[in-house]
C-alpha positions in Angstrom: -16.8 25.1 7.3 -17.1 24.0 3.8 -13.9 22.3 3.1 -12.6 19.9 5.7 -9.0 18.4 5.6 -8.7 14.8 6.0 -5.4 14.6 6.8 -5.7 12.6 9.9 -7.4 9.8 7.8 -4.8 9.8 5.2 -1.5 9.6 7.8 -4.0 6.8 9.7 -3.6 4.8 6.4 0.3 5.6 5.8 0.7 4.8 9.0 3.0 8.3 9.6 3.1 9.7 12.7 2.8 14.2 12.6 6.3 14.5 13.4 7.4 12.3 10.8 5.1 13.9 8.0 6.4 17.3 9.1 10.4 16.2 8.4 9.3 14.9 5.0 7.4 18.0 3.9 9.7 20.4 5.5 7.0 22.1 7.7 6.9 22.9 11.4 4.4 20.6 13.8 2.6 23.2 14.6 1.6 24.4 11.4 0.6 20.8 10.1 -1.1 20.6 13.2 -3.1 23.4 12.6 -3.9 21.8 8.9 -4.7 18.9 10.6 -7.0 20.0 13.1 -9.2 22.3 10.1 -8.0 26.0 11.8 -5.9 26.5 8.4 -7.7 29.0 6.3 -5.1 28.9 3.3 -2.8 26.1 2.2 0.1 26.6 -0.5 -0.2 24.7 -3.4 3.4 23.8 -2.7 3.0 22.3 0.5 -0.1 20.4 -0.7 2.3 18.8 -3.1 4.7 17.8 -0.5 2.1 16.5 1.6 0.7 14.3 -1.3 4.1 13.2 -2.2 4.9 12.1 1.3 1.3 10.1 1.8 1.3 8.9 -1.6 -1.9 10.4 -2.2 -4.0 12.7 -5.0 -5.4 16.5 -3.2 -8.3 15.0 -3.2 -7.8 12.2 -0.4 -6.9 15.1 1.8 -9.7 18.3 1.0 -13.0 17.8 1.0 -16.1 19.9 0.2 -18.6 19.8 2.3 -21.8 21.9 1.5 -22.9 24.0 4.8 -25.4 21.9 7.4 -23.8 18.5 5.9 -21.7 16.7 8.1 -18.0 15.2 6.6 -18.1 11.8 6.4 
């Protein structure tokens, strides 16, 4: 997979459990789990707003490009 969501790391540092990012961004558990977890294979630019609004973050803290045989850091 060449980009890798680092959403984990990001709610690690906001200390913000799933269920409470999900009520902020108006999103079911389930599909920010699936974010989380890298099975997403589209994101809307409006819910990557939401998500940076409610981590205090840039798109950048959360997506990653990583070239193929490299490992995300």
């Amino acid at each position: 997979m060449a980009i890798m969501v680092n959403l984990d790391v990001m709610m690690a540092k906001r200390k913000m459990s799933l269920g409470e990012l999900a009520q902020k961004v108006d999103i079911t558990m389930a599909n920010l789990s699936i974010l989380k977890n890298n099975k997403a294979r589209a994101v809307r630019f409006s819910t990557l707003e939401a998500i940076c609004k409610a981590l205090d973050c840039q798109p950048g803290d959360i997506l990653e490009f990583v070239p193929d045989g490299e490992d995300a850091l």
